[in-house]
C-alpha positions in Angstrom: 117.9 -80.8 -84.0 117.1 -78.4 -86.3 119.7 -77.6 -89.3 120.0 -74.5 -91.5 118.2 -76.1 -93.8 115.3 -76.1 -91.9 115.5 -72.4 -91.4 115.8 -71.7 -95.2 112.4 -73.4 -95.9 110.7 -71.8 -92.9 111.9 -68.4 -94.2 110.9 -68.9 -97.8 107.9 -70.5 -96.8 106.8 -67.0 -94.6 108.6 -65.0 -97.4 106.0 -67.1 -100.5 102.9 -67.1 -98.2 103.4 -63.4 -97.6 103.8 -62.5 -101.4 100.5 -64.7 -102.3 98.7 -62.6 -99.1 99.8 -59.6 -100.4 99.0 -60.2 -104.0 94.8 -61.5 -103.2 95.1 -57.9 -101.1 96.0 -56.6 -103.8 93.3 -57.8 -106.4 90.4 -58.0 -103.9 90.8 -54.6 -103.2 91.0 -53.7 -107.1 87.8 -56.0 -107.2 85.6 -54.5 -104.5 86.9 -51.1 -105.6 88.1 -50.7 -108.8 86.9 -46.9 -109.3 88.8 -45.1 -106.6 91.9 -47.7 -105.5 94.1 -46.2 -103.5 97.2 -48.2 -103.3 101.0 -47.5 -101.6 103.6 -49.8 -100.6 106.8 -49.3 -98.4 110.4 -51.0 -99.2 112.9 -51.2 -96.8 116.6 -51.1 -97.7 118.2 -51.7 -94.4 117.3 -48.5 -92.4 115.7 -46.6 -95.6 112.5 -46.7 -96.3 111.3 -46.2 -99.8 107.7 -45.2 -100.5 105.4 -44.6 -103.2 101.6 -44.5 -103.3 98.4 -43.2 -106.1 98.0 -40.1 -103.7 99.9 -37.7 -101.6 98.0 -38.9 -98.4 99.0 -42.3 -99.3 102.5 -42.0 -99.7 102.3 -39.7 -96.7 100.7 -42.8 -94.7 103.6 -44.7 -96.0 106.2 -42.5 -95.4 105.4 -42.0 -91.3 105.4 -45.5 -91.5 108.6 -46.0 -92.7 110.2 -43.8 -90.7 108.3 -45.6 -87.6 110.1 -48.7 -89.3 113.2 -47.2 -89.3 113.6 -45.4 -86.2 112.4 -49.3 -84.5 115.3 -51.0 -86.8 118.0 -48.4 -85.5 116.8 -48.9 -82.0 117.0 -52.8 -81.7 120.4 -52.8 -83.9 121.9 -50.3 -81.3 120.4 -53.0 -78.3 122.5 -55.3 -80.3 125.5 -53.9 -80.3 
């Protein structure tokens, strides 16, 4: 039987594992590349997407995929409900 315990670890497990992948990305690509990195990132807030990137076409990148993001989040909450 699985408890909520069990749940906890298995989500912060995914949640550390993610940050360590993200973070050798991150300094491989700074490595290989160190010149001309071009870097963005997306946070989501609920439904909002925040982005930021080194270069407009970045942060456009970004910002369709948010809103990709977003539009998919609305979606399966209104299945939901």
């Amino acid at each position: 039987m699985h408890t909520p315990q069990d749940f906890l670890r298995v989500g912060a497990t995914i949640t550390f594992v993610g940050f360590i992948i993200l973070l050798v990305g991150i300094i491989l690509t700074i490595i290989q590349h160190p010149a001309n990195s071009q870097m963005g990132g997306l946070i989501m807030i609920g439904p909002i997407p925040i982005v930021f990137g080194s270069s407009p076409e970045i942060t456009t990148n970004m910002l369709g995929l948010g809103l990709i993001v977003s539009i998919l989040y609305l979606f399966l909450w209104k299945m939901k409900h």
